[in-house]
C-alpha positions as CSV (number, residue, x, y, z in Angstrom):
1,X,-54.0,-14.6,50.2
2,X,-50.8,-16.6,49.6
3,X,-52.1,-17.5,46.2
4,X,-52.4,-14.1,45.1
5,X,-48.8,-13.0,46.7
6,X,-47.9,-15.5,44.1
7,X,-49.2,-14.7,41.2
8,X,-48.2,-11.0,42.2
9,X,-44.8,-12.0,42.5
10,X,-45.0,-14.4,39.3
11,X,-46.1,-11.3,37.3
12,X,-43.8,-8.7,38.7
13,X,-40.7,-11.5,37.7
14,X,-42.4,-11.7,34.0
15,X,-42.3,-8.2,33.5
16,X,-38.3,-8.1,35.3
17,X,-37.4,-10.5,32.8
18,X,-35.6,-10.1,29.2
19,X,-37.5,-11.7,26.3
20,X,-36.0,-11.9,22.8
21,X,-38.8,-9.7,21.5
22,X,-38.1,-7.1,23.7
23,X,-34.6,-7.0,23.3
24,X,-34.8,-7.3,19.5
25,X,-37.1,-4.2,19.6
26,X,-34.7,-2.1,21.9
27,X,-31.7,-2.9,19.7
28,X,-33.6,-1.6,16.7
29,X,-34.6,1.8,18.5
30,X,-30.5,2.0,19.8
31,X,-29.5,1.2,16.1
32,X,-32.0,4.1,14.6
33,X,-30.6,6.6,17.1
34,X,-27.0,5.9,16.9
35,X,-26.1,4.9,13.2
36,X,-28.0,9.2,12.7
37,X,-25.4,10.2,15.4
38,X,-22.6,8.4,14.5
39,X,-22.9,10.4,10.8
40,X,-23.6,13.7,12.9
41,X,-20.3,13.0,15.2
42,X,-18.4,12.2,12.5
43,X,-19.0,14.9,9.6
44,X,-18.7,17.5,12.7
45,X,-15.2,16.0,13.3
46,X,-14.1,16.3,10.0
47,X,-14.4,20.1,9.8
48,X,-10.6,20.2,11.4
49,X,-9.5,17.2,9.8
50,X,-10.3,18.9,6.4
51,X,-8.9,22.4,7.4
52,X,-5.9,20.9,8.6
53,X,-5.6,19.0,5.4
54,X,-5.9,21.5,3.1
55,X,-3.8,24.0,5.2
56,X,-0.8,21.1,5.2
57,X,-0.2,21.9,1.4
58,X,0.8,25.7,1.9
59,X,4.3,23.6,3.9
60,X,5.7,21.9,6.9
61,X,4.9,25.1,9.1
62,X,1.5,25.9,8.2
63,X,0.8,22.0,8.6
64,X,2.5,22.0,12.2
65,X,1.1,25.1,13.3
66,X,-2.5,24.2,12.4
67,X,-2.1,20.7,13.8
68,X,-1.0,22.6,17.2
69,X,-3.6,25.1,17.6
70,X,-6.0,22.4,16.4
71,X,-5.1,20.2,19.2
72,X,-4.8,23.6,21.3
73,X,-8.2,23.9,20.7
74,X,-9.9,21.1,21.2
75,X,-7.8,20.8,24.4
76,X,-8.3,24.1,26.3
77,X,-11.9,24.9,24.5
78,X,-14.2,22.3,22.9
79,X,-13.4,19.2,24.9
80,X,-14.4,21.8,27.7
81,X,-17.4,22.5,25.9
82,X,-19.1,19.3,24.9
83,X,-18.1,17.9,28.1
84,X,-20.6,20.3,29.7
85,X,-23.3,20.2,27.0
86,X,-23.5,16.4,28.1
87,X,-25.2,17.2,30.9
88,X,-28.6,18.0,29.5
89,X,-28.8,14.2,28.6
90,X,-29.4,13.5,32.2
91,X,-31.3,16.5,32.7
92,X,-33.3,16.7,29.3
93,X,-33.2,12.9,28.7
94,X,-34.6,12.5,32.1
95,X,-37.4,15.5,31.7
96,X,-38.4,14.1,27.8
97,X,-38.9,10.8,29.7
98,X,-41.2,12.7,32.2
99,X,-43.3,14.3,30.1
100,X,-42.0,18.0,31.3
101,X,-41.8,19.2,27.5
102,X,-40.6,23.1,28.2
103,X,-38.2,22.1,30.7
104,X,-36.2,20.9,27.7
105,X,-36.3,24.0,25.9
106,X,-35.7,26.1,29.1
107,X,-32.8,23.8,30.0
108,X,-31.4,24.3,26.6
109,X,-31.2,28.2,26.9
110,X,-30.0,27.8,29.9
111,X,-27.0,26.0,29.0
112,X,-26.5,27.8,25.9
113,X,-26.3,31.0,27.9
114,X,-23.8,28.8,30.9
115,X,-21.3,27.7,27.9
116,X,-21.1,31.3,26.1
117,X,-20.3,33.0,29.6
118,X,-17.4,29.9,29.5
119,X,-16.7,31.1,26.2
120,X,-14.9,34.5,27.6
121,X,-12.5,33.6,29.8
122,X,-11.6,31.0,27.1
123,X,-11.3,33.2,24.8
124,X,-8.7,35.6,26.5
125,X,-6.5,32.3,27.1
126,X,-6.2,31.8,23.1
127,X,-5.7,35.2,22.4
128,X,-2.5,34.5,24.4
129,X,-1.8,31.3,23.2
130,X,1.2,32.1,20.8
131,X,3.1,34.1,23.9
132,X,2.2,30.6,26.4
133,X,3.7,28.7,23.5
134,X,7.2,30.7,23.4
135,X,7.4,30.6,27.1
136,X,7.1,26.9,27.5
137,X,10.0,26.5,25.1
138,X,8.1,26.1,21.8
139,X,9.9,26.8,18.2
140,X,8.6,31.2,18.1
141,X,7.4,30.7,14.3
142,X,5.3,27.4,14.8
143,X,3.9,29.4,17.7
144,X,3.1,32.4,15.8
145,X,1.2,30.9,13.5
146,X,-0.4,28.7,15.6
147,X,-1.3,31.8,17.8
148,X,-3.1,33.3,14.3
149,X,-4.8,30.1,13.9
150,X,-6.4,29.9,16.8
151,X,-7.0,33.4,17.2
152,X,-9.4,33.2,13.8
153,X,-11.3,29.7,15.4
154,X,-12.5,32.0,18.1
155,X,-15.4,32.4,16.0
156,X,-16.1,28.9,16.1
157,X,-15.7,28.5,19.8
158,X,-18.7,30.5,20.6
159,X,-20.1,28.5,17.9
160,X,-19.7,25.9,19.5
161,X,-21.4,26.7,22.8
162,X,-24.1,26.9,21.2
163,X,-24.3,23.6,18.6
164,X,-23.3,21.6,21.6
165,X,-26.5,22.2,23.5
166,X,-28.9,22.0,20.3
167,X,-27.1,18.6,19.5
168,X,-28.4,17.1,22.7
169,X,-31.7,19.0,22.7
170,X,-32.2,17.0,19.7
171,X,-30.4,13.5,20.3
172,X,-32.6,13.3,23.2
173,X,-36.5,13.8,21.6
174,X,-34.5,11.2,19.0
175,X,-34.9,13.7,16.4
176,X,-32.0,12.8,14.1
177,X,-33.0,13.6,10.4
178,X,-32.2,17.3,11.1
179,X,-28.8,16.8,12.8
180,X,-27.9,14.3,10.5
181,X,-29.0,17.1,6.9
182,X,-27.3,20.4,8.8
183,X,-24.5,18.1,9.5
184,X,-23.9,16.6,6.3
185,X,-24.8,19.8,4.7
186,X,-22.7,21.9,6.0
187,X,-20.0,19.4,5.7
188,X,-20.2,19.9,1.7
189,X,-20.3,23.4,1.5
190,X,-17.3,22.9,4.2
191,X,-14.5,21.3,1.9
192,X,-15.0,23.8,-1.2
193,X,-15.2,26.8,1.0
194,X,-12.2,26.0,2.9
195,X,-9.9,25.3,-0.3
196,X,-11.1,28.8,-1.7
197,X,-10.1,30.4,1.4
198,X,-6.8,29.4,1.7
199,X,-5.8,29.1,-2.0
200,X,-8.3,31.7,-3.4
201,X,-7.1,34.7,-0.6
202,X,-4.3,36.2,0.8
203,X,-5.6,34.4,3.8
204,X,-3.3,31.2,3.8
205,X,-3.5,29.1,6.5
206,X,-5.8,31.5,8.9
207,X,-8.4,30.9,5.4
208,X,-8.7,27.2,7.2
209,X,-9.7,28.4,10.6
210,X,-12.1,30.6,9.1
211,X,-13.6,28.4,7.1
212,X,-13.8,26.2,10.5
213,X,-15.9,28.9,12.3
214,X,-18.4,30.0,9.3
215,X,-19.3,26.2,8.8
216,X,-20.0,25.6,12.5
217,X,-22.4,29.0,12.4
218,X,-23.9,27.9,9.5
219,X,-24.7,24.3,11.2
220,X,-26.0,26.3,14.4
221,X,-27.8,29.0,12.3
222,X,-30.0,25.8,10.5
223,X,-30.3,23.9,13.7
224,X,-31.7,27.0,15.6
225,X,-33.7,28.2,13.0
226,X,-35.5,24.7,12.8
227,X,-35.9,24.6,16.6
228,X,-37.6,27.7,16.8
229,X,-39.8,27.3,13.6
230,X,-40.3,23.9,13.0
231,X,-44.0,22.5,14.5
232,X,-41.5,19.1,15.1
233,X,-40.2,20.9,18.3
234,X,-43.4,23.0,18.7
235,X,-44.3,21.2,22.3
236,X,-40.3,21.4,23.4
237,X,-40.2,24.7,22.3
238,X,-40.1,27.4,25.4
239,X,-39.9,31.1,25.6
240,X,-36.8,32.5,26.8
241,X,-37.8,34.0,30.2
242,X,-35.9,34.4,33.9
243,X,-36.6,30.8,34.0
244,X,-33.2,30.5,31.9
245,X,-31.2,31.9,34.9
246,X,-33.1,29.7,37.6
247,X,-31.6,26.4,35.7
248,X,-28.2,27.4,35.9
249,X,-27.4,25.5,39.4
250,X,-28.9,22.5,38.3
251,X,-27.4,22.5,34.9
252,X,-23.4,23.2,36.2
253,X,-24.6,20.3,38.9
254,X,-24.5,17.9,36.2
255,X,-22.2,19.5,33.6
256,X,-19.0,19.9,35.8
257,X,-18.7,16.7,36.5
258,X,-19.6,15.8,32.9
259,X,-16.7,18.3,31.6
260,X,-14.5,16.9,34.0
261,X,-15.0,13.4,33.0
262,X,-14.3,14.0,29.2
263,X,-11.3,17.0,30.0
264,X,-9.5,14.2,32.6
265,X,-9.5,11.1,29.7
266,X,-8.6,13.7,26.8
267,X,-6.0,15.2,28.1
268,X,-4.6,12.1,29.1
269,X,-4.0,11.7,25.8
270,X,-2.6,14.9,25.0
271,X,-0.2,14.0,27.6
272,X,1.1,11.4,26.0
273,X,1.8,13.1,22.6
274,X,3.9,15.6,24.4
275,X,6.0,12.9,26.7
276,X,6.8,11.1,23.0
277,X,8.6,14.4,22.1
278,X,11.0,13.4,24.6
279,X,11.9,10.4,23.7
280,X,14.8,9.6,21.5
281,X,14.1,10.5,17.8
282,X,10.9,12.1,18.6
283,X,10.0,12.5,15.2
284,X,9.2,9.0,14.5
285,X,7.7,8.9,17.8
286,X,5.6,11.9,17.8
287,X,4.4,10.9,13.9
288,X,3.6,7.4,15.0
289,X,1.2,8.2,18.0
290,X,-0.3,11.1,16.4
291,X,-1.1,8.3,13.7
292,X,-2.4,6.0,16.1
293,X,-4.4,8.8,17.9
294,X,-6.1,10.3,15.1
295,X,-7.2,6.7,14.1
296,X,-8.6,5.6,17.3
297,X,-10.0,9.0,17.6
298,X,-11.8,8.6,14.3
299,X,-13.2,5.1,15.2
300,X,-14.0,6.5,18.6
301,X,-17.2,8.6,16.6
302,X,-18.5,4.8,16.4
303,X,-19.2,3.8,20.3
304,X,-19.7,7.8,20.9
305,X,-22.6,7.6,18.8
306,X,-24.0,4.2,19.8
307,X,-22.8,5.8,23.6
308,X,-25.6,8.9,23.0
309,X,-28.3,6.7,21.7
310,X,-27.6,4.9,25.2
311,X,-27.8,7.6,27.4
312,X,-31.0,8.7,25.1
313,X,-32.8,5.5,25.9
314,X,-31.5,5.2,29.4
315,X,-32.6,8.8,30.4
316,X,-35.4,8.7,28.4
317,X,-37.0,5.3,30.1
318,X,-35.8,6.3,33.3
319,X,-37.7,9.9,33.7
320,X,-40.6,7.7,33.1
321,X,-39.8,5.3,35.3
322,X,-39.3,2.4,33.7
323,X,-36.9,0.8,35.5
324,X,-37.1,-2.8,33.2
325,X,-37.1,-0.8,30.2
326,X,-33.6,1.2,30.8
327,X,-32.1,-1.6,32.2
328,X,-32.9,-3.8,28.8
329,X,-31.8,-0.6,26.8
330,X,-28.0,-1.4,29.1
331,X,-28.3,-4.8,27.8
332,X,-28.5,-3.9,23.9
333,X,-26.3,-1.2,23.9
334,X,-23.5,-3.1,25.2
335,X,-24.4,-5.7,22.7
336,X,-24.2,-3.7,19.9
337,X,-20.7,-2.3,21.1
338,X,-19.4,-6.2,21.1
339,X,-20.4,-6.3,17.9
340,X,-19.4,-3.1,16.4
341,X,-15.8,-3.9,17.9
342,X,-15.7,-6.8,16.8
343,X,-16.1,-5.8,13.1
344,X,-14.0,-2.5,13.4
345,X,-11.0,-4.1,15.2
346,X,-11.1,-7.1,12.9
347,X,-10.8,-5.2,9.6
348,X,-8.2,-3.0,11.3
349,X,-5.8,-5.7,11.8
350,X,-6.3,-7.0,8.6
351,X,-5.5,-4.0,7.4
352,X,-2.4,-3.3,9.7
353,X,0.0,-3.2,6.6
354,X,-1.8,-0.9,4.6
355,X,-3.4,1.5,6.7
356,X,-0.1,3.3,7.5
357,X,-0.3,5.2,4.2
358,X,-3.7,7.0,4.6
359,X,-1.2,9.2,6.6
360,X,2.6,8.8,5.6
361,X,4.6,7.2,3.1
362,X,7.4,7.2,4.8
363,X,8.6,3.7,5.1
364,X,9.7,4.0,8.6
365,X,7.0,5.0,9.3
366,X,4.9,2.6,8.4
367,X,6.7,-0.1,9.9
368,X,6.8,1.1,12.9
369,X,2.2,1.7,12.6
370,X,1.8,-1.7,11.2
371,X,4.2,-2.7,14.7
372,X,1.6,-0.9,16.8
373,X,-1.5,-2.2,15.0
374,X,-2.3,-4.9,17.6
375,X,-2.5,-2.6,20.7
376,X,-4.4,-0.1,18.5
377,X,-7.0,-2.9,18.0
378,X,-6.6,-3.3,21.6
379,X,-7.6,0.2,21.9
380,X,-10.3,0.6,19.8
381,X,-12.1,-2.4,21.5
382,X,-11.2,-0.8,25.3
383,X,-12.6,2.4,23.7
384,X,-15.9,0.8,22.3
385,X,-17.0,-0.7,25.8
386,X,-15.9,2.4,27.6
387,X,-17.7,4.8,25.2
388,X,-21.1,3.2,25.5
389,X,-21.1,2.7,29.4
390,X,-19.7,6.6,29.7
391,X,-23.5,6.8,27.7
392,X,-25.0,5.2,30.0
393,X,-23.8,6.9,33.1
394,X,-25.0,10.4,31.6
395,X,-28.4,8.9,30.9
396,X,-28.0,7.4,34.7
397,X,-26.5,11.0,35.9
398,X,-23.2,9.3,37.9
399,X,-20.9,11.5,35.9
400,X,-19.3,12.4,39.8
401,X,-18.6,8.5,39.7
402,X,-16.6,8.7,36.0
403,X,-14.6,11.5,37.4
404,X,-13.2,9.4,39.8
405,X,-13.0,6.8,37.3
406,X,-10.7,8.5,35.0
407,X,-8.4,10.2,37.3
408,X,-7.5,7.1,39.0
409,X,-7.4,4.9,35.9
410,X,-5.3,7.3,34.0
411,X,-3.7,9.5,36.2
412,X,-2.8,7.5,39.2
413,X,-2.4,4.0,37.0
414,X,-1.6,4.7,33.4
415,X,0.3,7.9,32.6
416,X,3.1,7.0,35.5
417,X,2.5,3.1,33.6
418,X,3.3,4.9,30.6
419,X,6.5,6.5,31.7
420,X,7.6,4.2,33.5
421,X,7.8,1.6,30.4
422,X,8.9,4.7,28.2
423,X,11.6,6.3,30.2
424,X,13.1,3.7,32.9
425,X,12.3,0.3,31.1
426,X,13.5,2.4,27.7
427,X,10.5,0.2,25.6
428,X,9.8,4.2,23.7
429,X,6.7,4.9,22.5
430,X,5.4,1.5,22.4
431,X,5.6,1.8,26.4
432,X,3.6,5.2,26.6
433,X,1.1,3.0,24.7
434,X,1.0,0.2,26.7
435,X,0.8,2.7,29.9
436,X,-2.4,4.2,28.9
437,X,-3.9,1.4,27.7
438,X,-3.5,0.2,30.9
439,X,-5.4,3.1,32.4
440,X,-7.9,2.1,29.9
441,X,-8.9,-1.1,30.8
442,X,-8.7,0.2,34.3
443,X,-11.2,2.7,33.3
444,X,-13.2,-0.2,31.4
445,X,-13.3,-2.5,34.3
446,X,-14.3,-0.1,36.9
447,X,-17.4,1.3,34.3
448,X,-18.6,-2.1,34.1
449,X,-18.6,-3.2,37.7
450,X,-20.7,0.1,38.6
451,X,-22.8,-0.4,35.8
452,X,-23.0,-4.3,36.8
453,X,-24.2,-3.1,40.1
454,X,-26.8,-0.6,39.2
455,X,-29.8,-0.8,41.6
456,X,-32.4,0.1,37.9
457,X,-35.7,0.7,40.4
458,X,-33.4,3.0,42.9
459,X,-32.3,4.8,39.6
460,X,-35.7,5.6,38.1
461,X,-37.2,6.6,41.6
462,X,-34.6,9.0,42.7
463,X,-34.9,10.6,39.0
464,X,-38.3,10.8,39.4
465,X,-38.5,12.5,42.9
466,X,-35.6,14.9,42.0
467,X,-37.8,16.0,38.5
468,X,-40.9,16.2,40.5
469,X,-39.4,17.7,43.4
470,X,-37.6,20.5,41.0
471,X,-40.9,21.4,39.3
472,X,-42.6,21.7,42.6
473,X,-40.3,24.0,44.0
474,X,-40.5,26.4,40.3
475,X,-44.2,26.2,40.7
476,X,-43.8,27.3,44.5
477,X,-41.2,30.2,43.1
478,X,-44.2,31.7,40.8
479,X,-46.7,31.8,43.2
């Protein structure tokens, strides 16, 4: 009897533990999933890079006006947006990993139809953008421009509601190739189409935000039309029924928190844009962070991608529950984020001398980004760690924990940091840096001691019971 305790035990600890083939094999199936993504991420970004680009060489205003009710956006509306949509990769991710094919599918309406009721009341706040903008002190013609702008991307927000959801219905089945060719695609067609409408038109700089909105409906037009006829997504594929309204508790259960957790870090950010206009010669201070913003932002599609394969693998494993599995998928993920830092952060302070031009030419300028270069590095590697374990805590469905997370690391410890440094120690915009980075590696630390202490067999049970226990109750609805 003993003997066989033993061997069960013996077996049970060879299957717990990591071997190189193993771990090899899961870094492979992370690397296939997130190098797709990071593309997908990436050329999605660059739709508002490129139409603010192109927009800057109609002048100063246009250029200021687009960049505001870019950042407008993105603030009030699609950080909003994709915050939610991540919480079908706990719910999908999970149910994909469980076998329960049409839950996908009916999870998927359902949150397409959540996000473009969230659309509305988001919609009536940028109609009244321009008159927010002149009553919190804004310059009246920046704002009514930027009030135009953003008036013609509300197009693309309900766009948006919609891509969001498709996105993670296929990052989670790992079905890249499509993603990546709608993606890239519409990317193309993007950069000639919005030069013709802003230069070929009596449009101007609204011809941008246009352009903006018909290339997101084009990406969601080829995404939904492959979902429904491709035989790829035949056994994912569900009919829209009432079933669609019975998933919206469940979905805003896990896409509050998941909005929350992306709005609170985000706008941390924002913050700090806005606290450098109060600095002396805000100019140079406001040009320099947006500079070191928009970089890290750009490097950030890197861990955001490797991030989603994550909570792919993670959610996936774990709805099947297999514990080992998810908790080896932890281990290469974070891996692949040392390494990916590593290399990015390197070559980015090599480069701290030149890099300044991609965006200025202003000497001043310059001298001042190539000064900030080292905590930028310092950001991007924070930024890699923390983007992969936020992955992982979708995949694990803790988002409630990551809200807590953030608000403490950045608004309890590094905005009041940050002003602190900027405003009473007078160190300027190198202080509001410093500040948030602090609320960074606050953020960092705290992610990787509750990852560190992740029970993997408690995780895949309760993820089990609450799939199983979900489906019994919608079978006990029917009858």
């Amino acid at each position: 009897m003993e003997e066989s305790l033993l061997q069960k035990h013996e077996e049970e600890s060879e299957e717990k533990r990591v071997t190189w083939s193993g771990f090899s094999e899961e870094m492979r199936r992370i690397s296939v999933i997130a190098g797709p993504m990071v593309a997908v991420v990436f050329s999605q970004y660059l739709l508002q890079i490129v139409a603010t680009m192109i927009v800057g060489h109609l002048g100063e205003l246009y250029l200021s006006s687009a960049a505001l009710a870019i950042s407008l956006a993105g603030v009030s509306g699609f950080s909003l947006l994709m915050g939610m949509a991540s919480g079908l990769e706990t719910i999908c991710g999970q149910a994909y990993g469980a076998q329960q094919y049409q839950r996908i599918g009916v999870q998927t309406y359902t949150a397409i139809f959540s996000l473009l009721l969230i659309c509305i009341p988001l919609s009536l706040l940028w109609v009244y953008i321009e008159s927010i903008l002149v009553f919190i002190g804004q310059d009246p013609l920046i704002s009514h421009e930027a009030g135009k702008f953003i008036i013609w991307l509300l197009p693309a927000l309900f766009a948006y509601a919609i891509l969001q959801p498709l996105v993670r219905y296929f990052q989670i089945q790992s079905m890249l190739l499509p993603m990546l060719a709608s993606s890239c695609v519409t990317l193309i067609i993007h950069i000639p189409l919005c030069w013709a409408l802003v230069f070929k038109t009596r449009l101007n700089n609204v011809g941008g935000a246009l352009a903006v909105s018909i290339s997101m409906w084009s990406n969601v037009i080829i995404l939904g039309s492959y979902m429904r006829y491709s035989s790829a997504c035949a056994k994912t594929r569900a009919p829209i029924s009432l079933e669609v309204f019975k998933g919206m508790q469940e979905f805003f259960r896990f896409a509050v928190p998941s909005a929350v957790m992306v709005c609170l870090e985000w706008w941390s950010f924002e913050l700090l844009v806005l606290l450098s206009g109060l600095l002396p010669n805000p100019q140079l201070e406001t040009s320099v962070l947006s500079v070191c913003l928009n970089t890290i932002a750009t490097l950030y599609t890197i861990p955001f991608g490797i991030g989603a394969a994550a909570s792919t693998r993670v959610s996936n494993e774990l709805g099947a529950g297999n514990s080992h599995a998810a908790r080896v998928a932890v281990l290469a993920a974070m891996s692949l984020a040392v390494i990916e830092t590593c290399v990015v952060s390197t070559t980015l302070f090599a480069c701290r001398h030149v890099f300044g031009y991609i965006f200025s030419n202003e000497k001043e300028v310059i001298d001042y980004v190539t000064f900030m270069a080292p905590l930028v590095c310092l950001s991007v590697i924070l930024d890699s760690i923390q983007g992969v374990l936020t992955g992982i805590a979708r995949g694990c469905g803790w988002q409630h924990l990551g809200v807590y997370v953030n608000l403490g690391a950045f608004y309890l410890c590094g905005i009041p940091m940050a002003a602190i440094l900027a405003f009473v120690l007078r160190v300027g915009g190198k202080g509001l840096w410093i500040g948030i980075q602090c609320g960074s590696f606050v953020q960092t630390v705290l992610l990787v001691v509750i990852t560190s202490c992740i029970n993997w067999e408690n995780q895949a049970m309760k993820a089990r019971k609450r799939l199983f226990d979900d489906e019994l109750s919608a079978e006990n609805i029917l009858v």
